[in-house]
mmCIF file of the C-alpha atoms, coordinates in Angstrom:
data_MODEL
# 
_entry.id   MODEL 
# 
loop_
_atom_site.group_PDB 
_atom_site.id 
_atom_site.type_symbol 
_atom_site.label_atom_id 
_atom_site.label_alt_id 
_atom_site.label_comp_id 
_atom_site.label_asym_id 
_atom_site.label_entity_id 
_atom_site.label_seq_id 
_atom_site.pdbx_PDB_ins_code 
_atom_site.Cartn_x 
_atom_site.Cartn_y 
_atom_site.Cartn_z 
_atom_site.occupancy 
_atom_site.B_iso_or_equiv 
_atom_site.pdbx_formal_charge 
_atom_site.auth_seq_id 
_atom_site.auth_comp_id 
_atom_site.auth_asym_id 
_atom_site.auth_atom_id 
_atom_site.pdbx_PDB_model_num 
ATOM 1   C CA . UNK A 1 1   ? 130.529 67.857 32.301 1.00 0.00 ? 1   UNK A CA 1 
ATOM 2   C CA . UNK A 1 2   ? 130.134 64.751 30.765 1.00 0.00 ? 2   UNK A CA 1 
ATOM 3   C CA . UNK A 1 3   ? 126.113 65.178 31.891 1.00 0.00 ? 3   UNK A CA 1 
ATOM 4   C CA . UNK A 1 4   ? 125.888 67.965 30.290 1.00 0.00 ? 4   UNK A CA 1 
ATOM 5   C CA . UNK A 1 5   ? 127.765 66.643 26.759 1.00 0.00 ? 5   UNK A CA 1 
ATOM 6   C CA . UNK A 1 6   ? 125.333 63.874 26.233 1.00 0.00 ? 6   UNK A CA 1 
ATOM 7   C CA . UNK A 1 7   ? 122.080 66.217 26.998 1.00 0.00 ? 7   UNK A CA 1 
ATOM 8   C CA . UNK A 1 8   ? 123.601 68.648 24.554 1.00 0.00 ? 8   UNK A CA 1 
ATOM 9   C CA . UNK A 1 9   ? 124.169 65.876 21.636 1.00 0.00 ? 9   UNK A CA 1 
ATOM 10  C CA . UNK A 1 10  ? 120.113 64.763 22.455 1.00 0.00 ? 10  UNK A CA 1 
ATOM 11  C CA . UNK A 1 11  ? 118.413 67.757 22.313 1.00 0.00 ? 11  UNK A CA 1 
ATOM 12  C CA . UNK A 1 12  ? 118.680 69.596 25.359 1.00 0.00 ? 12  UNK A CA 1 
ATOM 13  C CA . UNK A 1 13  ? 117.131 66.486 27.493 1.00 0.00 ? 13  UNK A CA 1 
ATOM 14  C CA . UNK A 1 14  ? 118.158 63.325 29.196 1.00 0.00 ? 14  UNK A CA 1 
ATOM 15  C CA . UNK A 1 15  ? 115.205 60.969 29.595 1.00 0.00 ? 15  UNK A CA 1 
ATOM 16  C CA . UNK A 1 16  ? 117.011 57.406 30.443 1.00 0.00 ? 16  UNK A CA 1 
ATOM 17  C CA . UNK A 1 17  ? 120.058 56.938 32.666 1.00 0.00 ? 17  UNK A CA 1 
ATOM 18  C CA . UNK A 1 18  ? 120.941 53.133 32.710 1.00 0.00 ? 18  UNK A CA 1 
ATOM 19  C CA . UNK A 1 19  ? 123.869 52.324 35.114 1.00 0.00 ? 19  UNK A CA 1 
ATOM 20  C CA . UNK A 1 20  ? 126.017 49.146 33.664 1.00 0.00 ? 20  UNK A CA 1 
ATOM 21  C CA . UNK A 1 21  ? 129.424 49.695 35.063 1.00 0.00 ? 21  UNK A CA 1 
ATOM 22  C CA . UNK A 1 22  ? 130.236 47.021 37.063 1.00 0.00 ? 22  UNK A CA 1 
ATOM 23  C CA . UNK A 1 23  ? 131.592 43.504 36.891 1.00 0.00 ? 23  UNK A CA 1 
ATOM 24  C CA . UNK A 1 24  ? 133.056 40.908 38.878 1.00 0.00 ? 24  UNK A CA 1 
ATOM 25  C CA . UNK A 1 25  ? 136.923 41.529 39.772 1.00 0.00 ? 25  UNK A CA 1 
ATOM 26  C CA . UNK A 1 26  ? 136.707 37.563 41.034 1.00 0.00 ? 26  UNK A CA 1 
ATOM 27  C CA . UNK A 1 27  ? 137.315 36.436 37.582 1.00 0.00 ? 27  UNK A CA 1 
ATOM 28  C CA . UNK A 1 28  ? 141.091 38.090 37.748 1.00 0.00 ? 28  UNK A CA 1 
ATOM 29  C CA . UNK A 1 29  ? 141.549 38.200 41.868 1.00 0.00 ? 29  UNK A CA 1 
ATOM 30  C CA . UNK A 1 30  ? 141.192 34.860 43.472 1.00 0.00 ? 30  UNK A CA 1 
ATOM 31  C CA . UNK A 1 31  ? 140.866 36.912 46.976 1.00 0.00 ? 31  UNK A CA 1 
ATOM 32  C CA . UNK A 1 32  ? 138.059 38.321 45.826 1.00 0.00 ? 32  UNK A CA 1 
ATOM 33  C CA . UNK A 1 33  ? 136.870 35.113 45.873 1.00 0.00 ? 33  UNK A CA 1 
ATOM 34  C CA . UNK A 1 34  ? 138.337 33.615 49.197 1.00 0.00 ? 34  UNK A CA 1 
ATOM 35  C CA . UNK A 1 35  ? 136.736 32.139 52.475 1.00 0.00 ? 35  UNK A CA 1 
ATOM 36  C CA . UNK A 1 36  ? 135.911 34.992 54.503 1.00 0.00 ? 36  UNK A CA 1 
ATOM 37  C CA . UNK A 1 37  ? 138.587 34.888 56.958 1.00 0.00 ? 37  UNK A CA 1 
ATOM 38  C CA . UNK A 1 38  ? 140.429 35.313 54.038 1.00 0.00 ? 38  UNK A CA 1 
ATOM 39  C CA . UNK A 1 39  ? 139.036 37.973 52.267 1.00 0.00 ? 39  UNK A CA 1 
ATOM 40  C CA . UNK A 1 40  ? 141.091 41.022 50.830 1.00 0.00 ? 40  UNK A CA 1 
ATOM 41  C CA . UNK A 1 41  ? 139.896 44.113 52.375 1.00 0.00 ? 41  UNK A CA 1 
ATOM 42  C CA . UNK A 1 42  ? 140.861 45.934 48.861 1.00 0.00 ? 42  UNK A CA 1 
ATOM 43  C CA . UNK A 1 43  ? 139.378 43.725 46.577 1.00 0.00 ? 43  UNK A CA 1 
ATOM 44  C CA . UNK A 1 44  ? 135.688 43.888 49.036 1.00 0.00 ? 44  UNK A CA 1 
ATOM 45  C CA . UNK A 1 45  ? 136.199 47.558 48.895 1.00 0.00 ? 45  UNK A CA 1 
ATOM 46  C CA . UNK A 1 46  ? 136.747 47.742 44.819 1.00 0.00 ? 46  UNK A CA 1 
ATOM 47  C CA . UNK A 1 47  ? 134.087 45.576 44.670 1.00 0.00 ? 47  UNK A CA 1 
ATOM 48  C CA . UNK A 1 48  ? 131.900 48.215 45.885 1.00 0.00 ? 48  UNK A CA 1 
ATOM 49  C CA . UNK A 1 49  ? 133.218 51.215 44.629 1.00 0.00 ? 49  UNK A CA 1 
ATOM 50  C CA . UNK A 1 50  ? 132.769 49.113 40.735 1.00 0.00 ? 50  UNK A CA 1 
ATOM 51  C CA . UNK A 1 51  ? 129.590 48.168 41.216 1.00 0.00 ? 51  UNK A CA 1 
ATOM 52  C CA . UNK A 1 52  ? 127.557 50.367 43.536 1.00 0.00 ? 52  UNK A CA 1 
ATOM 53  C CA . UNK A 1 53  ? 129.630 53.499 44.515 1.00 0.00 ? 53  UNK A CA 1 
ATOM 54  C CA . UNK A 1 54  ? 129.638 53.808 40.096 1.00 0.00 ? 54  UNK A CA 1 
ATOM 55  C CA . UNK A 1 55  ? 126.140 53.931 40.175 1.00 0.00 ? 55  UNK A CA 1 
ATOM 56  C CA . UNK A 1 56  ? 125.431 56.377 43.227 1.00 0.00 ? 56  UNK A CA 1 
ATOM 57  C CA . UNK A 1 57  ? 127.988 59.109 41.824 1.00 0.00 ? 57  UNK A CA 1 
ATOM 58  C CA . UNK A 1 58  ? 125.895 58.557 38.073 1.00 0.00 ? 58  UNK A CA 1 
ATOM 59  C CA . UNK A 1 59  ? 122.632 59.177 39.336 1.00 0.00 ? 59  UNK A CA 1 
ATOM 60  C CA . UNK A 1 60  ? 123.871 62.335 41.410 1.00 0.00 ? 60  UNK A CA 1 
ATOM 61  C CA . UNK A 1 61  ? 125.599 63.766 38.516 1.00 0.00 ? 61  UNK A CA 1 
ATOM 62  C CA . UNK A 1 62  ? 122.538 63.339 36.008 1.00 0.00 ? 62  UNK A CA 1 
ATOM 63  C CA . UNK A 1 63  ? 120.040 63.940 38.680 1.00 0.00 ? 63  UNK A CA 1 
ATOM 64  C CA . UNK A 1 64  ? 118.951 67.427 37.236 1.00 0.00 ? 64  UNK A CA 1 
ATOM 65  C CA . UNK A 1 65  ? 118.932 66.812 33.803 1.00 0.00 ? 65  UNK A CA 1 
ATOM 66  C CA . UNK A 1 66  ? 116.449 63.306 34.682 1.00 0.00 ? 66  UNK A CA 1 
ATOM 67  C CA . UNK A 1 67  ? 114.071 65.612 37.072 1.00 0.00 ? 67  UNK A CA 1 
ATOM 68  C CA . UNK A 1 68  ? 113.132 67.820 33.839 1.00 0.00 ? 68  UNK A CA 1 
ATOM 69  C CA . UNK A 1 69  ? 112.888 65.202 31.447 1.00 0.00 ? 69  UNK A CA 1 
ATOM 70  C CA . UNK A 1 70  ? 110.644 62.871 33.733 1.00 0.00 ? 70  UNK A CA 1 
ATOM 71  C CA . UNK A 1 71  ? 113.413 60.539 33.018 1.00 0.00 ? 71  UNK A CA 1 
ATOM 72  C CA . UNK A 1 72  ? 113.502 56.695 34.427 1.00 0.00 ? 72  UNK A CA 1 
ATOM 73  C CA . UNK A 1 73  ? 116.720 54.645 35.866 1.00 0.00 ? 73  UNK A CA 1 
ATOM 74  C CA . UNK A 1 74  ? 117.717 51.377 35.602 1.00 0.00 ? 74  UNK A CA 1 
ATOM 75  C CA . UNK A 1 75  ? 120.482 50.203 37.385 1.00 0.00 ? 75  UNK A CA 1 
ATOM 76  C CA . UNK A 1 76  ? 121.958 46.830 36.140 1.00 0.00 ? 76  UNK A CA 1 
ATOM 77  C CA . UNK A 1 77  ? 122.309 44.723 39.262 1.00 0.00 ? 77  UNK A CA 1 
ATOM 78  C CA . UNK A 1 78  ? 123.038 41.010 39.604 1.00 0.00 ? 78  UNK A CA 1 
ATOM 79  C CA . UNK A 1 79  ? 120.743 37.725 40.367 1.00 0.00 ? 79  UNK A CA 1 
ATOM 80  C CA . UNK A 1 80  ? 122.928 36.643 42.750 1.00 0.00 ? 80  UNK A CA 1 
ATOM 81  C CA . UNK A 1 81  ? 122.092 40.351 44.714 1.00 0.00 ? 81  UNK A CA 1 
ATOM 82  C CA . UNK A 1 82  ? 119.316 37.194 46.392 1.00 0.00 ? 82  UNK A CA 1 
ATOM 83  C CA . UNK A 1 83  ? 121.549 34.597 46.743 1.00 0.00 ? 83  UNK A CA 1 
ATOM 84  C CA . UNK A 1 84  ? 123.839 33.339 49.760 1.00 0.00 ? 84  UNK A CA 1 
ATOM 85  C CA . UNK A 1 85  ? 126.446 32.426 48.111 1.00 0.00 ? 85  UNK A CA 1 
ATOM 86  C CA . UNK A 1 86  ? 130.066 32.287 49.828 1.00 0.00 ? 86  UNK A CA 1 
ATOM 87  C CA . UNK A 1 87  ? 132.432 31.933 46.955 1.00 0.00 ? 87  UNK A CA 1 
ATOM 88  C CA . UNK A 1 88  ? 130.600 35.035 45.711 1.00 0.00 ? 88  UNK A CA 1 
ATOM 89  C CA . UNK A 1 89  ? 130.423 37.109 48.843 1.00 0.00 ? 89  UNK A CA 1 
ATOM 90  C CA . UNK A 1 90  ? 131.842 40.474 48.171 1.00 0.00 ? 90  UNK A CA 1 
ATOM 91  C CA . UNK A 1 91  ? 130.433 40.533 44.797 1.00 0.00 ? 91  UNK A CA 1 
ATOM 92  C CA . UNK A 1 92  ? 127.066 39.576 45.817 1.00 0.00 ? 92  UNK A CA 1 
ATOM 93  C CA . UNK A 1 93  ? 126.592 41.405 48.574 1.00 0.00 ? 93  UNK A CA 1 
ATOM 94  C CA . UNK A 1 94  ? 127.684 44.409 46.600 1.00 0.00 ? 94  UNK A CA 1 
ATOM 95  C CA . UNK A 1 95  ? 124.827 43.843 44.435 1.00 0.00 ? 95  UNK A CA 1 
ATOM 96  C CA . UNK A 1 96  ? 122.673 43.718 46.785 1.00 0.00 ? 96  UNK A CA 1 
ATOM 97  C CA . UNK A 1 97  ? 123.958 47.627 47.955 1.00 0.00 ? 97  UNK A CA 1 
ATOM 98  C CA . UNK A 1 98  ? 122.534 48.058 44.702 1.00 0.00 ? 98  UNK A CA 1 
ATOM 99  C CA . UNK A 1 99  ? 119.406 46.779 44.916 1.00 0.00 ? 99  UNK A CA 1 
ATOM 100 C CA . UNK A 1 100 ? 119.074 48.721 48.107 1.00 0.00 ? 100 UNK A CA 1 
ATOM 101 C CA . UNK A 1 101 ? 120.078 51.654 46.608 1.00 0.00 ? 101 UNK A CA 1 
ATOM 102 C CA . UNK A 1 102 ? 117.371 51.406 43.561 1.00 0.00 ? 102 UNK A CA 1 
ATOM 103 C CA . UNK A 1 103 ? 114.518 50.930 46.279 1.00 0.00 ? 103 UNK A CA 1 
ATOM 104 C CA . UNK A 1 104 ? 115.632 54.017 48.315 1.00 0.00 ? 104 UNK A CA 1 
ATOM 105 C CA . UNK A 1 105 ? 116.291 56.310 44.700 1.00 0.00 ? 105 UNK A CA 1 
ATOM 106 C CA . UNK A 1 106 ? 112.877 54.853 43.625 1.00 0.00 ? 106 UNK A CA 1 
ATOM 107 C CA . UNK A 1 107 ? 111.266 56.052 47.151 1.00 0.00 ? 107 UNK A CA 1 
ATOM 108 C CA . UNK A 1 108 ? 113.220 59.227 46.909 1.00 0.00 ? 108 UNK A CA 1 
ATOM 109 C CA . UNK A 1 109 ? 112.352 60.492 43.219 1.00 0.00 ? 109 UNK A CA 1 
ATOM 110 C CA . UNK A 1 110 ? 108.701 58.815 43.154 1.00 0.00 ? 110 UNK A CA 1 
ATOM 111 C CA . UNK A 1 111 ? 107.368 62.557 44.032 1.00 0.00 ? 111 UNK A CA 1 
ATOM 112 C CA . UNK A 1 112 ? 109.168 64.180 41.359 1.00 0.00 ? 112 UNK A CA 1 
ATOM 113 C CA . UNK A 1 113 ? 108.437 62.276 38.233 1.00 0.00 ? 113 UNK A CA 1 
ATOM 114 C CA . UNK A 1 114 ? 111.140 60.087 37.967 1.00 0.00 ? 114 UNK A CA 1 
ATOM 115 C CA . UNK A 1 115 ? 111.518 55.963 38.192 1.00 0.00 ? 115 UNK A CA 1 
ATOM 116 C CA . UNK A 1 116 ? 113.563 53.764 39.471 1.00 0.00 ? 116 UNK A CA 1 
ATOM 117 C CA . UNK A 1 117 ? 114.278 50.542 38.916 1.00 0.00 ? 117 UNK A CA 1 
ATOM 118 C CA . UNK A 1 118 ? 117.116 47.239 38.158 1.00 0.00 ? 118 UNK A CA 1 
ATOM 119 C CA . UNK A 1 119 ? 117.586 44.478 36.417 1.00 0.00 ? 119 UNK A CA 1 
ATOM 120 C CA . UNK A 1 120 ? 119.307 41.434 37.708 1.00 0.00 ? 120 UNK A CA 1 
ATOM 121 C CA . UNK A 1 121 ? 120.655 39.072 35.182 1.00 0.00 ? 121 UNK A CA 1 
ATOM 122 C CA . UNK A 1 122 ? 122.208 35.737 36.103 1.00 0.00 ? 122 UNK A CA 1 
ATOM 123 C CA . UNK A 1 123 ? 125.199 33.951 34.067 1.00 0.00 ? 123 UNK A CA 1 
ATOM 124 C CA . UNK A 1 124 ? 124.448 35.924 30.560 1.00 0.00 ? 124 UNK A CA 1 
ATOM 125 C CA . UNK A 1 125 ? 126.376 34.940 27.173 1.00 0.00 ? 125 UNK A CA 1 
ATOM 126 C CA . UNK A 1 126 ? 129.235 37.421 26.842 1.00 0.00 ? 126 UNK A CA 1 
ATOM 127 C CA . UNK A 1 127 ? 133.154 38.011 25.980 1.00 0.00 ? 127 UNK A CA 1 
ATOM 128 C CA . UNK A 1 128 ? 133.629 37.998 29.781 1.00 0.00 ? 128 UNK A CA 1 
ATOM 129 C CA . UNK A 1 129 ? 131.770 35.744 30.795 1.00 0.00 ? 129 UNK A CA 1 
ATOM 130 C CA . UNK A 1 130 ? 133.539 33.412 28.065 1.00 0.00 ? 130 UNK A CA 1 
ATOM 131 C CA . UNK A 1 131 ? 137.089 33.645 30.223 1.00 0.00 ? 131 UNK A CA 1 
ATOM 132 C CA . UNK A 1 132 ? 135.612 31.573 33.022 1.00 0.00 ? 132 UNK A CA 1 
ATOM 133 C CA . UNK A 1 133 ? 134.936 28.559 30.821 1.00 0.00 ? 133 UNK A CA 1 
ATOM 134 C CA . UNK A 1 134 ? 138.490 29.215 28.582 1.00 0.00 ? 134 UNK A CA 1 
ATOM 135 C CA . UNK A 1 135 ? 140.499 25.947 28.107 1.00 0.00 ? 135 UNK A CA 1 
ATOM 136 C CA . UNK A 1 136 ? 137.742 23.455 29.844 1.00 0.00 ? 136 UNK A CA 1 
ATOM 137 C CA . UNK A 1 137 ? 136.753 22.201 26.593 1.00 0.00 ? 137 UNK A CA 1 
ATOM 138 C CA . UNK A 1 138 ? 132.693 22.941 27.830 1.00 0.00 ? 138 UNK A CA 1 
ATOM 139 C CA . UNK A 1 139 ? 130.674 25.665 26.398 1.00 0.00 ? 139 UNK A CA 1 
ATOM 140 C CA . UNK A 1 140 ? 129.084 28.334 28.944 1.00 0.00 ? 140 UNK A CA 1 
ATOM 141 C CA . UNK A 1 141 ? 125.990 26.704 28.551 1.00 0.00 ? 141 UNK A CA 1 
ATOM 142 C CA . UNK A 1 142 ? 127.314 23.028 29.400 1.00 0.00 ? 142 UNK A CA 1 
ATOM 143 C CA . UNK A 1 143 ? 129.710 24.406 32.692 1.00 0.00 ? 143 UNK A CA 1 
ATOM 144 C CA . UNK A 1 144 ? 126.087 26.686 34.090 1.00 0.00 ? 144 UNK A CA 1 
ATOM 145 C CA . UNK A 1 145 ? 123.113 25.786 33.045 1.00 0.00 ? 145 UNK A CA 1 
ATOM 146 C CA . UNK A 1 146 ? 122.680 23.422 36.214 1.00 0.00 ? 146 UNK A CA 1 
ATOM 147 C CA . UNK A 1 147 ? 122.282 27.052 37.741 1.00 0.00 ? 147 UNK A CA 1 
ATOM 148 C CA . UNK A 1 148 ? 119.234 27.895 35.950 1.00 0.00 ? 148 UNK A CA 1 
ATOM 149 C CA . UNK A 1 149 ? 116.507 25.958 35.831 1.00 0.00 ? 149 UNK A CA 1 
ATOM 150 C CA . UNK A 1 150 ? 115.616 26.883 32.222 1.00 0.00 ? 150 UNK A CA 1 
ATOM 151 C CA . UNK A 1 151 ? 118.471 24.888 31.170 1.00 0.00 ? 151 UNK A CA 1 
ATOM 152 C CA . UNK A 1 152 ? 120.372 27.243 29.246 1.00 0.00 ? 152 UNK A CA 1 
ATOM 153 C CA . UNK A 1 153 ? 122.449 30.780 30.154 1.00 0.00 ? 153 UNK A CA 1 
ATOM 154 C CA . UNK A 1 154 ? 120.829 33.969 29.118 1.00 0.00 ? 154 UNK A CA 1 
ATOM 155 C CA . UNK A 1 155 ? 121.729 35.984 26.478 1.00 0.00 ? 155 UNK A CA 1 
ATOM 156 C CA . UNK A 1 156 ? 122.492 39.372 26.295 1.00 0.00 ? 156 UNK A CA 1 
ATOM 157 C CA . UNK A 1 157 ? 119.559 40.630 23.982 1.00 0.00 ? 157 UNK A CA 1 
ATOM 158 C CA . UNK A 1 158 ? 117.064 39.794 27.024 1.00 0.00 ? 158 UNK A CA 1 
ATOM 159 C CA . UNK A 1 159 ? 118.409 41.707 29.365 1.00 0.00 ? 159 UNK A CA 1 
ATOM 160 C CA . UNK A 1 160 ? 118.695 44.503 26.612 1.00 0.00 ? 160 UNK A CA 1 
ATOM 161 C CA . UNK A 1 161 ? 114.882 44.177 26.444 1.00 0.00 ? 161 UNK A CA 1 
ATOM 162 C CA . UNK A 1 162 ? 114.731 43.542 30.336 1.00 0.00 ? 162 UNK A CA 1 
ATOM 163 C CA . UNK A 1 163 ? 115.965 47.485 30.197 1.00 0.00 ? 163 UNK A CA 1 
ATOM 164 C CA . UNK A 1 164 ? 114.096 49.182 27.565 1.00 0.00 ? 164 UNK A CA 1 
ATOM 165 C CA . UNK A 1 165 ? 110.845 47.584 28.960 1.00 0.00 ? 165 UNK A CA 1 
ATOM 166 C CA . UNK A 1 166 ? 111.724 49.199 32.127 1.00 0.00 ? 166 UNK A CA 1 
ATOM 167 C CA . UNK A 1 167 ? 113.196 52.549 30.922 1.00 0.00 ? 167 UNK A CA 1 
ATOM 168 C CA . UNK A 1 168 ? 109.392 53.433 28.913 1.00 0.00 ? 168 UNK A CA 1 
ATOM 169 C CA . UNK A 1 169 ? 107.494 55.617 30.387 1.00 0.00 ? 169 UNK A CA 1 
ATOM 170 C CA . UNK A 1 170 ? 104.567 53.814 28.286 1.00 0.00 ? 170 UNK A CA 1 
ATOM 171 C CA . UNK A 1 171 ? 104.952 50.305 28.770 1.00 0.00 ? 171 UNK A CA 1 
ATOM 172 C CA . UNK A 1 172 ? 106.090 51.067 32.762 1.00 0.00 ? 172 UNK A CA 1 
ATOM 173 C CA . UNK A 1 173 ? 105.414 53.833 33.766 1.00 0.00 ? 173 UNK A CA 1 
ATOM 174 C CA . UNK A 1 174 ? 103.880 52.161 36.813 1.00 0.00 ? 174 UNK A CA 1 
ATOM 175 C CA . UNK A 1 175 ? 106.295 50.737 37.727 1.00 0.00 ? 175 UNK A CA 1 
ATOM 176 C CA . UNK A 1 176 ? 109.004 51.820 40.476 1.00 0.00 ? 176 UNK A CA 1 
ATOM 177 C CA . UNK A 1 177 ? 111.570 50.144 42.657 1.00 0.00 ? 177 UNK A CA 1 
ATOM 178 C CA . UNK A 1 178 ? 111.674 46.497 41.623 1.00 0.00 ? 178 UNK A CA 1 
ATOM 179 C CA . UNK A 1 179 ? 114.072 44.628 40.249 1.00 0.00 ? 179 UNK A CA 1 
ATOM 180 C CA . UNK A 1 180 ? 113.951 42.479 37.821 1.00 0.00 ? 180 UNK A CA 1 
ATOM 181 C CA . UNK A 1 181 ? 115.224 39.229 37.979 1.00 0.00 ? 181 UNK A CA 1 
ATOM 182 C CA . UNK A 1 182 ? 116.404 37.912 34.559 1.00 0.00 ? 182 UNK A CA 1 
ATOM 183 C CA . UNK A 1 183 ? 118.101 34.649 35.431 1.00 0.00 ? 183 UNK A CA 1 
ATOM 184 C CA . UNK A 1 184 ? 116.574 31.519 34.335 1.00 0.00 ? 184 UNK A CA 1 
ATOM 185 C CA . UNK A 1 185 ? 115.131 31.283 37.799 1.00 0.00 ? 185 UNK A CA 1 
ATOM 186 C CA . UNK A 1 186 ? 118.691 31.233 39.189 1.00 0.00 ? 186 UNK A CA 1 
ATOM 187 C CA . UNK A 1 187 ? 117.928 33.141 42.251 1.00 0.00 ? 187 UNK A CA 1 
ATOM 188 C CA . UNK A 1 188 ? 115.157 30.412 43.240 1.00 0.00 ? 188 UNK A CA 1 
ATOM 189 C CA . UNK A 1 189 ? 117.654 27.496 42.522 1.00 0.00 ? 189 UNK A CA 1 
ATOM 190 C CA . UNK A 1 190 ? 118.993 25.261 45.140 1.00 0.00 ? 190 UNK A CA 1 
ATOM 191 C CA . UNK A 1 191 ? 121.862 24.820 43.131 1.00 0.00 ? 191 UNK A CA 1 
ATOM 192 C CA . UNK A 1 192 ? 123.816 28.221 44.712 1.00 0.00 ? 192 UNK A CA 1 
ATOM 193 C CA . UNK A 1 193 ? 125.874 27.246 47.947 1.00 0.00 ? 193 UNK A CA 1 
ATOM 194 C CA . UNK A 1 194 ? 128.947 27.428 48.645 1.00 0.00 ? 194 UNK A CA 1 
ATOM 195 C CA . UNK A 1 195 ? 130.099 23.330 48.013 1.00 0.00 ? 195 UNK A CA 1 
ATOM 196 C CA . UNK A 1 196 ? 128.268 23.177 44.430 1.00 0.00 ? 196 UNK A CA 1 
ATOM 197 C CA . UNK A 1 197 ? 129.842 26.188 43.676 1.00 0.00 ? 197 UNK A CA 1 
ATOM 198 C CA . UNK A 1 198 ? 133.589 25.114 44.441 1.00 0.00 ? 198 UNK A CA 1 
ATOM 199 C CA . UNK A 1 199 ? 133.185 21.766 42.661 1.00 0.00 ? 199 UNK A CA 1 
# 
């Protein structure tokens, strides 16, 4: 129903579905966050259902509508989808479901006129992101930017442009299944493991 709202409001066609629901419930639920002998079963399971079950159940429910408008997806996935990281297992590892899940959509609907694709942002600037510096007296670029090696966090204007790029038809309409890593070159840092990032 809610499909069928937004194609009405646009003109009888839906030609970019961009999945963004998601977050990281390991801000609020330390378990999330635990060792993994740990772990809460419920908090790795809501993990999943936030970040990648959310996106599955979108792209179902729009999946007509984006077959007769040639439409293109972009699913907002993580950086740390590539990194081994243990005090953000469940989180990461449910970002990389999604990154699975873009390259298997992207395979699926290449025949039929519609792309696939993600983008995977690292520590970005935002209202959320603010809460895990709250009361340390650093700024979010002086507690992270050892994780990028740009020196800096990103902000959330790139990965706004990180998503239209991808959602043209024009600009990429060649391109399918990859996902975009808009970190800082986070995901290549040696800076992610589990000791650096419990200090």
């Amino acid at each position: 129903a809610a499909v069928g709202k937004v194609v009405a409001a646009f003109g009888g066609r839906l030609d970019v579905l961009v999945c963004s629901a998601g977050g990281s419930s390991s801000l609020e639920d330390p378990k999330a966050m635990a060792e993994f002998g740990t772990v809460s079963k419920d908090a790795f399971m809501n993990m999943y259902a936030l970040n990648c079950v959310s996106k599955v159940i979108a792209v179902a429910a729009a999946e007509h509508a984006l077959l007769a408008a040639g439409g293109a997806i972009v699913h907002v996935s993580s950086a740390i989808s590539a990194i081994p990281a243990e005090a953000f297992m469940p989180y990461a590892a449910a970002m990389a479901a999604v990154d699975h899940v873009t390259k298997s959509q992207a395979i699926g609907y290449a025949g039929r006129g519609v792309r696939v694709n993600s983008v995977n942002p690292a520590t970005v600037a935002t209202p959320l992101s603010e809460t895990m510096v709250k009361g340390s007296g650093a700024s979010l670029d002086e507690a992270f930017a050892r994780l990028h090696p740009v020196g800096r966090v990103g902000r959330a204007e790139e990965v706004a442009e990180a998503i239209a790029f991808l959602a043209d038809n024009e600009r990429a309409g060649f391109v399918t299944g990859t996902c975009l890593m808009v970190d800082g070159g986070a995901a290549v840092s040696t800076w992610w493991t589990a000791d650096k990032m419990k200090k």
